[in-house]
GUNUGU-358787 format. One record per residue: x, y, z of N, C-alpha, C in turn. Coordinates in steps of 0.05 Angstrom, whole numbers, padded with zeros to 5 digits, always signed. Example, Ala and Ser with C-alpha at 12.3 -4.5 7.8 and 13.67 -1.06 7.14 Angstrom:
+00264-00114+00156+00246-00090+00156+00264-00066+00156;+00257-00045+00142+00273-00021+00143+00258+00001+00157;
//
This chain:
+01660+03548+02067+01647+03551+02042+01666+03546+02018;+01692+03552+02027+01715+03556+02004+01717+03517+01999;+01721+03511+02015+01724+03476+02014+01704+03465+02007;+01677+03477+02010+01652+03460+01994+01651+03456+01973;+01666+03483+01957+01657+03496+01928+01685+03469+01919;+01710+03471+01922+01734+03455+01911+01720+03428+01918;+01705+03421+01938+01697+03390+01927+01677+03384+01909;+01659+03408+01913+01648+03403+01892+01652+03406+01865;+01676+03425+01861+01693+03420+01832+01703+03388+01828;+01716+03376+01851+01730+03353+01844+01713+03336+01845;+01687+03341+01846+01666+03312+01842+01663+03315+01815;+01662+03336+01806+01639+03345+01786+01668+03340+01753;+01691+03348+01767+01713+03344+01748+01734+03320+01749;+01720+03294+01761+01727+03280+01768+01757+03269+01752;+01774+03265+01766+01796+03259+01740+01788+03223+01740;+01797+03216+01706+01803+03197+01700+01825+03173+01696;+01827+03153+01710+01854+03136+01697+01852+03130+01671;+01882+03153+01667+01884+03150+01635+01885+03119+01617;+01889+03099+01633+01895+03076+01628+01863+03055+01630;+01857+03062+01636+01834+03042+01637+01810+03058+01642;+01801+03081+01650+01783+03095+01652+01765+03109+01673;+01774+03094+01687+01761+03093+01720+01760+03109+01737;+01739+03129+01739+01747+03151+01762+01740+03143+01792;+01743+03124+01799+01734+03117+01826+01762+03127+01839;+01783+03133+01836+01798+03143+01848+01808+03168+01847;+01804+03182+01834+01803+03211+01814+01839+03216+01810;+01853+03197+01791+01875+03200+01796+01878+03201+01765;+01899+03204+01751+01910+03195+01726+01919+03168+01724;+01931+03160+01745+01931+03135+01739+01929+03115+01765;+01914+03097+01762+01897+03078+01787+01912+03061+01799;+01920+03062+01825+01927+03037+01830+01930+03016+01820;+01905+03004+01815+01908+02977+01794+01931+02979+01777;+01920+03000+01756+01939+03001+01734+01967+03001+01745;+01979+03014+01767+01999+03024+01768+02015+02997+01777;+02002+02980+01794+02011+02958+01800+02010+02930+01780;+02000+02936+01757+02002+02913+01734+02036+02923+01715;+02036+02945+01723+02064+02951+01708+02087+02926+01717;+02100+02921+01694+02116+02901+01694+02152+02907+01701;+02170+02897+01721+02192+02908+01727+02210+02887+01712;+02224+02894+01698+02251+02879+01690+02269+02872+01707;+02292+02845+01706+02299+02828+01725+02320+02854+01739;+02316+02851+01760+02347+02871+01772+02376+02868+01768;+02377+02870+01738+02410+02875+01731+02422+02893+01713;+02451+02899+01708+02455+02914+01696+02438+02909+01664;+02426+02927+01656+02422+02924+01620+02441+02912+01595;+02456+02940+01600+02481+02935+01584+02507+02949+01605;+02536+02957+01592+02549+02968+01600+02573+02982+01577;+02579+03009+01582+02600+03026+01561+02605+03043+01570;+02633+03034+01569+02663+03054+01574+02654+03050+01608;+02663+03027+01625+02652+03019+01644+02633+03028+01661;+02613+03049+01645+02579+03056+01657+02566+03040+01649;+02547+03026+01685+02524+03013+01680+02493+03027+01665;+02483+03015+01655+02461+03024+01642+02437+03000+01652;+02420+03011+01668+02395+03007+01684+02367+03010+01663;+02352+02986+01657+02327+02992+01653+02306+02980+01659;+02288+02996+01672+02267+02991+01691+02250+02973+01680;+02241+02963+01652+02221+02962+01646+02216+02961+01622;+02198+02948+01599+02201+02939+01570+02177+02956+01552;+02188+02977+01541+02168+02995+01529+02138+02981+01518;+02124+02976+01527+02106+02965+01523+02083+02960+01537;+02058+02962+01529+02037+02955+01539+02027+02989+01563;+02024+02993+01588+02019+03016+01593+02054+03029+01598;+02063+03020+01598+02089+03041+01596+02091+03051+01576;+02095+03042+01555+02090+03053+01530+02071+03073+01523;+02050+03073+01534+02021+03091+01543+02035+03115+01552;+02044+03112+01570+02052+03123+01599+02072+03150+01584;+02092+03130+01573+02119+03147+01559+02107+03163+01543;+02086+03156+01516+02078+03169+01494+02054+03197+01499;+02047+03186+01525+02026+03205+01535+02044+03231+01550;+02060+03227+01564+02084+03238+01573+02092+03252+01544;+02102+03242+01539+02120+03253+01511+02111+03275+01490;+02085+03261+01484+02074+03273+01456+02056+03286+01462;+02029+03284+01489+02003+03287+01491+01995+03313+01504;+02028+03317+01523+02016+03336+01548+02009+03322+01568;+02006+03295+01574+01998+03283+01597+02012+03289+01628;+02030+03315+01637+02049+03314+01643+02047+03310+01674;+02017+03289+01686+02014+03284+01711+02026+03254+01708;+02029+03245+01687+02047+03223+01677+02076+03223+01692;+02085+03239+01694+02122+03252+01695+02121+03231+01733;+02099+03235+01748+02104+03230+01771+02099+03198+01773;+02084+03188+01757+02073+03154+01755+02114+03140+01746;+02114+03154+01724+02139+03145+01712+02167+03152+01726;+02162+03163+01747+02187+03176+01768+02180+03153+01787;+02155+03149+01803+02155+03128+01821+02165+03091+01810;+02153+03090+01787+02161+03065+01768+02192+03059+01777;+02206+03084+01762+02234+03079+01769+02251+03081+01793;+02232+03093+01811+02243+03089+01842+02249+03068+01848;+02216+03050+01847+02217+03035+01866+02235+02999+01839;+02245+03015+01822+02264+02994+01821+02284+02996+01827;+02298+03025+01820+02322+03039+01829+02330+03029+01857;+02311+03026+01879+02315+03025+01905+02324+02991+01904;+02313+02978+01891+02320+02946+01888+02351+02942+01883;+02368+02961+01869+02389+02959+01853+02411+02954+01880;+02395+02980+01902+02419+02980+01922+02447+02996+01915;+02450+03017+01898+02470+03025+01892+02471+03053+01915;+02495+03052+01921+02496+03071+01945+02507+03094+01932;+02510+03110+01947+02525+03142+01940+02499+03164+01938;+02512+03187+01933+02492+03209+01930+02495+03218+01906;+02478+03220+01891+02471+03224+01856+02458+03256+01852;+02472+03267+01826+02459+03287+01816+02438+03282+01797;+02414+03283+01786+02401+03267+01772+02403+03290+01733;+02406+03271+01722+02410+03291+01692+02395+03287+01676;+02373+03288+01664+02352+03282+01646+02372+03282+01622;+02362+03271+01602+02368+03272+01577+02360+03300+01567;+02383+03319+01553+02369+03345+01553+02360+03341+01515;+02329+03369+01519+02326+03364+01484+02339+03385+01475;+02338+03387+01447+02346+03410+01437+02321+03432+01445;+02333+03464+01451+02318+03477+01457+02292+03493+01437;+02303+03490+01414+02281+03491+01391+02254+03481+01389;+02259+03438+01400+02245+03429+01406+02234+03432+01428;+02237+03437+01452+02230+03442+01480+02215+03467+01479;+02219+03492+01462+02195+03506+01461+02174+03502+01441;+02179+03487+01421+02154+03474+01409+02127+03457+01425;+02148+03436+01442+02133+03419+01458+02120+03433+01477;+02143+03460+01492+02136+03468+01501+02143+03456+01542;+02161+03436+01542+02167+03422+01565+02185+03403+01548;+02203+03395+01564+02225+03370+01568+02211+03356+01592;+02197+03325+01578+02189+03308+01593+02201+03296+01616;+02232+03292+01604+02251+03279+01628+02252+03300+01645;+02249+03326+01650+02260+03342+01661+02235+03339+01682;+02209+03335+01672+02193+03333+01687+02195+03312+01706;+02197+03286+01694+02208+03252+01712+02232+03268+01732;+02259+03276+01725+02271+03289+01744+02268+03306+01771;+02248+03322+01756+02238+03333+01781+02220+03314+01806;+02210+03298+01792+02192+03277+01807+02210+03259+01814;+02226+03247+01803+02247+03231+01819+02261+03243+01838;+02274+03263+01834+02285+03282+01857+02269+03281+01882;+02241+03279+01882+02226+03279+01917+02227+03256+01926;+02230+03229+01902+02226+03207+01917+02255+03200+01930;+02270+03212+01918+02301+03199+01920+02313+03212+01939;+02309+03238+01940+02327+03263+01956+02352+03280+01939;+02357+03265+01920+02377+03266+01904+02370+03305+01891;+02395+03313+01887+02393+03343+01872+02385+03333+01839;+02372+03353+01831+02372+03356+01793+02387+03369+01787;+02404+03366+01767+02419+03381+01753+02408+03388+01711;+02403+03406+01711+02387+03412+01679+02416+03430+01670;+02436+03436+01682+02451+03452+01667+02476+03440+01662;+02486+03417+01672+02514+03402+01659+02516+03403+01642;+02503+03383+01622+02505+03382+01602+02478+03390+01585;+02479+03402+01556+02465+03415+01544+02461+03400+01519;+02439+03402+01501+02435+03391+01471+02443+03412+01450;+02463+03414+01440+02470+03440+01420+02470+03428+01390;+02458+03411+01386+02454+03407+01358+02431+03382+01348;+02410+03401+01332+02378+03390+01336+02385+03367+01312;+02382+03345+01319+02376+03316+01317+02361+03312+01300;+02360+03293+01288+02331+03271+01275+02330+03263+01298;+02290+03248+01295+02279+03228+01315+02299+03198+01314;+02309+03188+01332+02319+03168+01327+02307+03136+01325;+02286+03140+01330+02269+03116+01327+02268+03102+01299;+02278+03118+01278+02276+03103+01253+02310+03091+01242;+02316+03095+01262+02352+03101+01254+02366+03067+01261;+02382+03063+01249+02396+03035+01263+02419+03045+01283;+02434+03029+01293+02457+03040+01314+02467+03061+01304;+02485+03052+01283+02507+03071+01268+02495+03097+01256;+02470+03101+01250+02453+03123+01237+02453+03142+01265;+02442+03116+01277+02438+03138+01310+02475+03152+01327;+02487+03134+01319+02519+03145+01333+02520+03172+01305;+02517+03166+01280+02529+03189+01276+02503+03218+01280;+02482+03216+01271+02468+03230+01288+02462+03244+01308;+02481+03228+01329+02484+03247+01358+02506+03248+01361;+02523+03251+01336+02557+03264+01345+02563+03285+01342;+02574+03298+01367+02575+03320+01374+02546+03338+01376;+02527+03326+01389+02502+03333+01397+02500+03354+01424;+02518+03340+01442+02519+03345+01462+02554+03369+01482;+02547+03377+01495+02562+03406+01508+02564+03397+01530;+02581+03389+01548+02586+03382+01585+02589+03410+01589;+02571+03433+01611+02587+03448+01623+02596+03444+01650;+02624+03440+01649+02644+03427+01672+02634+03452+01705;+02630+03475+01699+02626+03494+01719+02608+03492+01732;+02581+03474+01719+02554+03463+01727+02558+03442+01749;+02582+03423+01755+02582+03400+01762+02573+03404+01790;+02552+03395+01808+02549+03390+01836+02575+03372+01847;+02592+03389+01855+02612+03375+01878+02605+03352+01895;+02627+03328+01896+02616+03306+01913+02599+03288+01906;+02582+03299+01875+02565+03275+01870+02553+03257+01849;+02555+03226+01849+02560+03224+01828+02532+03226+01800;+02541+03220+01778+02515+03233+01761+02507+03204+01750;+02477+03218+01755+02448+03197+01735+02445+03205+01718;+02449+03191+01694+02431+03209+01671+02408+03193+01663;+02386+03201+01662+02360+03179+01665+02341+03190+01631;+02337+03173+01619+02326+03175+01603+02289+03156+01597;+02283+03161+01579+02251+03148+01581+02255+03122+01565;+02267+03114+01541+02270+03093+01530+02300+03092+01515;+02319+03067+01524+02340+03062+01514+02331+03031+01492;+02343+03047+01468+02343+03018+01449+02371+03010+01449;+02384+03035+01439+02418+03016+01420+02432+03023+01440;+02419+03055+01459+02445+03060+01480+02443+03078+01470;+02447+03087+01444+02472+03112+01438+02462+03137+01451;+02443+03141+01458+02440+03171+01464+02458+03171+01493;+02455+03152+01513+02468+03146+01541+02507+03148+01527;+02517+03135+01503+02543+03120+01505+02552+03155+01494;+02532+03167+01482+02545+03203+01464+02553+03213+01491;+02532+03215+01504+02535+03230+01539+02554+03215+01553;+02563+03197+01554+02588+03188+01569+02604+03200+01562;+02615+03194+01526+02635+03209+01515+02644+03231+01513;+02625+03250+01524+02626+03269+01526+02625+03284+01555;+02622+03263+01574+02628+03270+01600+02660+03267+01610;+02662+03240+01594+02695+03228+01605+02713+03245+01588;+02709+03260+01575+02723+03279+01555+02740+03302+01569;+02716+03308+01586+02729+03327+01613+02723+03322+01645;+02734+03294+01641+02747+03278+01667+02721+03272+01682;+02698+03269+01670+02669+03263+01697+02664+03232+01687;+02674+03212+01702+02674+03187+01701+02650+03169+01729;+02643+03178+01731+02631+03166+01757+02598+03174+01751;+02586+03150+01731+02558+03157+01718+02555+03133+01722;+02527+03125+01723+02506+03110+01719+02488+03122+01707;+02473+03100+01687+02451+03114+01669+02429+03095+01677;+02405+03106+01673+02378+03096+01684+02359+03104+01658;+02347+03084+01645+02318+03089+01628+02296+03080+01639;+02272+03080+01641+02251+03078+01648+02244+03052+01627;+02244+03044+01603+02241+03022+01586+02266+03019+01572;+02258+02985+01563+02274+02984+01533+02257+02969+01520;+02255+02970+01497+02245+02952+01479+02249+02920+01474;+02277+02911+01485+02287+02894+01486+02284+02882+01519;+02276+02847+01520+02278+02837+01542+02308+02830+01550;
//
């Protein structure tokens, strides 16, 4: 009786793809859609202070959806579409070793406003696809920011200087760190967190965004 009543909730509450509309699959986001997403060529992005910087993918069109709905909406069944996105390019890269994964952390002011850290959510969902551990406590955001989207490079470097706190006692032994973020434009938020990793000797990073704006 208990299983009649839950299907008949999930007929009756059918979920929607947020992207096109379609509940024939009762998902957030449909197959279709998920497979029109577009992958960027498999190479490094950019590179600073000899960390590669990885991006999956060109903010735009349903990623851009994807991220903003994630981000701003509450969409947060999003976090797992945008964790698989970056798997299954991540897995293309071929980069070996065992990774701690590090979201971009927010300031905590903002994080109880929002009420969730989105990346934190993608982390957790990357973590099942990968095997890889999360780490939310290395490093910390101790000084609340402007949005940087309106900012040029140099607005954005000084903006996030001294934004950021490594705690060295946090470090998972043996492994090296991801710091994965949702959209890289100039870098700087990835090049502050380097600087601030290699500061107290943690050199062995790769950074991963989910988009860039730039092809």
């Amino acid at each position: 009786m208990k299983d009649f009543f839950i299907g008949l909730l999930d007929w009756i509450y059918k979920k929607k793809c947020y992207f096109c509309g379609s509940s024939k699959e009762s998902v957030k986001m449909c197959s279709k859609c998920f497979e029109e997403l577009e992958f960027l060529p498999v190479q490094v992005n950019r590179k600073y202070n000899g960390v590669s910087i990885y991006c999956a993918g060109v903010y735009s069109k349903n990623l851009q959806k994807m991220i903003r709905g994630l981000k701003y909406h509450k969409q947060k069944e999003l976090a797992y579409y945008q964790a698989k996105f970056m798997w299954e390019y991540w897995t293309r890269l071929n980069i070996d070793g065992d990774f701690q994964i590090v979201p971009v952390p927010i300031y905590p002011k903002r994080k109880k406003q929002r009420k969730y850290n989105h990346m934190e959510l993608v982390a957790d969902e990357l973590a099942k696809f990968s095997g890889y551990e999360v780490n939310f406590n290395l490093i910390k955001r101790i000084k609340d920011t402007r949005p940087q989207y309106k900012l040029n490079k140099s607005q954005r470097m000084l903006n996030l200087d001294k934004a950021f706190e490594v705690h060295k006692e946090n470090l998972i032994p043996d492994k090296k760190i991801l710091i994965i973020d949702d959209i890289c434009t100039t870098g700087a938020t990835f090049e502050e967190m380097i600087k601030e990793f290699n500061k107290v000797g943690i050199c062995d990073i790769t950074c991963f965004a989910t988009t860039t704006p730039w092809m």
